[in-house]
Residue, then its C-alpha position, 0 to 999 in steps of 0.5 A: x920829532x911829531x909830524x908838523x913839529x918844529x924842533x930847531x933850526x932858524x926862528x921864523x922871521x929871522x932875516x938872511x944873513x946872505x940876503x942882507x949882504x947882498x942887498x947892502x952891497x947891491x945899495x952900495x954899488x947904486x949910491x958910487x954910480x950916482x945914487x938917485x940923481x943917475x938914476x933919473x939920468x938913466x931913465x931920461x936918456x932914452x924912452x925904452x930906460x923910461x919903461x924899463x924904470x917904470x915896468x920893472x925897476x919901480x913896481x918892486x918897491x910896491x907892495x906885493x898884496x894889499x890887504x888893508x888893516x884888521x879893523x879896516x879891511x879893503x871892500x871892493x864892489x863890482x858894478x855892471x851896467x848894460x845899455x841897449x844900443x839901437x842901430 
């Protein structure tokens, strides 16, 4: 085999067999505790479930780069603007 090479093995982009299992069971489990409607119970029984809802839980949903589109790429600008302040 060259180096750099690939000769067999799983094709790139091919999804976990385990990962998908997991992550059907884990859905599954949600939906027999109350689905969508405990979940908002949760998050409002107590300030300190709010945070954990809104620090933890809803930012995995979100995606992990953005990047914009290839014929619309995302341009950030910066602006800094300085002010004299007399005493």
């Amino acid at each position: 085999m060259a180096k750099g090479v690939k000769t067999g093995g799983r094709q790139k982009g091919t999804p976990n067999k385990m990962t998908q299992t997991a992550k059907d069971a884990i859905a599954l489990a949600a939906e027999r505790l109350g689905g969508t409607d405990r979940l908002v119970a949760w998050a409002q029984e107590d300030p300190a479930n709010e945070r954990v809802f809104w620090g933890t839980i809803y930012p995995k949903l979100l995606p992990l780069q953005v990047t914009g589109d290839a014929d619309n790429p995302l341009q950030v600008s910066h602006k800094i603007a300085f002010e004299v302040i007399k005493p």
